[in-house]
C-alpha positions as CSV (number, residue, x, y, z in Angstrom):
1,X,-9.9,-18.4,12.2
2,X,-11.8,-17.4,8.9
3,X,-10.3,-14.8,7.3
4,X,-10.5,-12.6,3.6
5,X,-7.8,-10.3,2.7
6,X,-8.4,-8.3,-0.1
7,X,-5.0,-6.3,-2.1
8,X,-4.9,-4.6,-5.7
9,X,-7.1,-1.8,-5.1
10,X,-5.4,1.7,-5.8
11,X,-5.4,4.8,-8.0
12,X,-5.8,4.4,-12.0
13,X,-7.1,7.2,-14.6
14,X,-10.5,6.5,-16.6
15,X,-9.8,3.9,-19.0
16,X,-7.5,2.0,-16.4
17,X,-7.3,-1.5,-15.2
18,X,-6.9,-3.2,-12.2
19,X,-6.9,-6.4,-10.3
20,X,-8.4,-7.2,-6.9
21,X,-7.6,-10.1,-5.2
22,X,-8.8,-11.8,-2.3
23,X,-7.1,-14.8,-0.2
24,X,-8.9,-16.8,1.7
25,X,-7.3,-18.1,5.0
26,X,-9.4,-20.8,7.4
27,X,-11.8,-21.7,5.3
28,X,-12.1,-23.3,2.0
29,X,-13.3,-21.4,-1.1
30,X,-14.5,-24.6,-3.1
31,X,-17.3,-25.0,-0.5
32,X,-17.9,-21.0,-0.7
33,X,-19.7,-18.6,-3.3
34,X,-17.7,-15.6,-3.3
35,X,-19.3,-12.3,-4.0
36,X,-17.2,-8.8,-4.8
37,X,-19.6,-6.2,-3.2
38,X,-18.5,-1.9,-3.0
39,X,-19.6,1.3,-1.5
40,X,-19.4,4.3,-2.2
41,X,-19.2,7.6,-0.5
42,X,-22.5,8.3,1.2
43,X,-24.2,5.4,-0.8
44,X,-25.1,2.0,0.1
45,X,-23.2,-1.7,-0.2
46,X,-23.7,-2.5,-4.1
47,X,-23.5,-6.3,-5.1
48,X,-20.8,-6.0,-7.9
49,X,-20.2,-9.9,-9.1
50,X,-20.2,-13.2,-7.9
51,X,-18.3,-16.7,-8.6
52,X,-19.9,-20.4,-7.4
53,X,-18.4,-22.7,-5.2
54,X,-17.1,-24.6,-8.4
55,X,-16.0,-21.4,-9.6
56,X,-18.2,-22.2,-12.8
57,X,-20.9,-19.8,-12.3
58,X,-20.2,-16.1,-12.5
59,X,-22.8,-13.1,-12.3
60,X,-22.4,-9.1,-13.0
61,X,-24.8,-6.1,-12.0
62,X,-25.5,-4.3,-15.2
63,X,-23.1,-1.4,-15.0
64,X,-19.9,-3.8,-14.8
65,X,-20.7,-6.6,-17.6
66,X,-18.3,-6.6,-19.9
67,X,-16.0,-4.3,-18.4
68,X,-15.1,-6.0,-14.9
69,X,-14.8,-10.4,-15.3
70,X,-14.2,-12.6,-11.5
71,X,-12.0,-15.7,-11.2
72,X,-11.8,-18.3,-8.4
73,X,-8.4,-20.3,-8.4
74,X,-9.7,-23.3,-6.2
75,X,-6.0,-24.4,-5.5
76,X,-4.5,-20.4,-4.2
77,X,-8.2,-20.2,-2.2
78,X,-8.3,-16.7,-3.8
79,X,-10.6,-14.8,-6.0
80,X,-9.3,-12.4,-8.6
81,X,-11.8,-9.4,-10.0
82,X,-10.3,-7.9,-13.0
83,X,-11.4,-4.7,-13.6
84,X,-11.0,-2.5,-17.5
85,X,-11.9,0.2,-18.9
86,X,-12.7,2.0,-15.4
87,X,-15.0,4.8,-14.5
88,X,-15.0,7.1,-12.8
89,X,-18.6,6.0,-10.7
90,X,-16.7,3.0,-10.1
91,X,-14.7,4.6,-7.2
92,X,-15.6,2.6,-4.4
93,X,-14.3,0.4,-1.2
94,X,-14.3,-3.3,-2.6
95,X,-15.2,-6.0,-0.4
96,X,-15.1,-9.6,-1.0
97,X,-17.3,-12.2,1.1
98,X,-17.9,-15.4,1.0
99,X,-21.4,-17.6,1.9
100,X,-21.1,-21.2,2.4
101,X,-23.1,-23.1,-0.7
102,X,-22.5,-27.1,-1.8
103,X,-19.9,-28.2,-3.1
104,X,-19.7,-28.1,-7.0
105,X,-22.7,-25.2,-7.1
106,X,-22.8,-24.3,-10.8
107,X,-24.6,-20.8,-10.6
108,X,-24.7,-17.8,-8.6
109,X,-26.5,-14.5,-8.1
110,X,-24.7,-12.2,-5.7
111,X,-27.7,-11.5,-3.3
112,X,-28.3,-9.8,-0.1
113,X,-25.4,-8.7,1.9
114,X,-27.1,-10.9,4.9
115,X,-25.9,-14.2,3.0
116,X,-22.7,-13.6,3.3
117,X,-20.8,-14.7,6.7
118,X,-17.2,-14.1,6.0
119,X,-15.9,-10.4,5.1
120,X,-13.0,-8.9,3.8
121,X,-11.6,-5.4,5.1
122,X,-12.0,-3.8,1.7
123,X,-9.4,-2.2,-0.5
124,X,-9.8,1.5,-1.8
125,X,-10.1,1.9,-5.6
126,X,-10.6,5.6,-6.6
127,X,-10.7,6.4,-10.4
128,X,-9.3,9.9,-11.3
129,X,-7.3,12.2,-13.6
């Protein structure tokens, strides 16, 4: 059965890093564009960043570029998001899914939630002194 596990979420002050990962189990991630989406209490799922199947193509919504930078490791089947320099509107839930694409795909745009057939559980990150 498909599964995505996300870990690394956690408490950190403003300013703080962190790294989110998320295994894949079932299904191969070379064949899968792999988007980090997050929600917020009382707000809607935001599209956060995105990696192609060939892990070549990466996208960012405007208030993480620069700050937040995604990595697919074909050969662990796991997608890393690192996150600096965090803030404290970046307390969220962080969810990885994946949406099947060809294999090799160099570009991606996260796009709409509906895309994406395979979901994580989410891991909590919450950004306070």
């Amino acid at each position: 059965q498909a599964r995505l596990v996300e870990s690394g979420g956690g408490l950190v002050q403003p300013g703080g890093s962190l790294r989110l990962s998320c295994a894949a189990s079932g299904l191969g991630l070379d064949y899968y564009r792999v988007g980090w989406f997050r929600q917020a209490p009382g707000k809607g799922r935001e599209g956060v960043s995105c990696v192609s199947s060939s892990g070549h193509g990466t996208n960012y919504t405007d208030s993480v570029k620069g700050r937040f930078f995604i990595h697919k490791d074909n050969a662990k089947n796991t997608v890393y998001l690192q996150l600096f320099d965090l803030k404290g509107e970046d307390t969220a839930k962080y969810y990885c899914a994946a949406a099947r694409e060809d294999l090799g795909a160099p570009l991606c745009t996260v796009g709409r939630d509906s895309e994406y057939e395979y979901w994580g559980q989410g891991t909590q990150v919450t950004v306070s002194s």
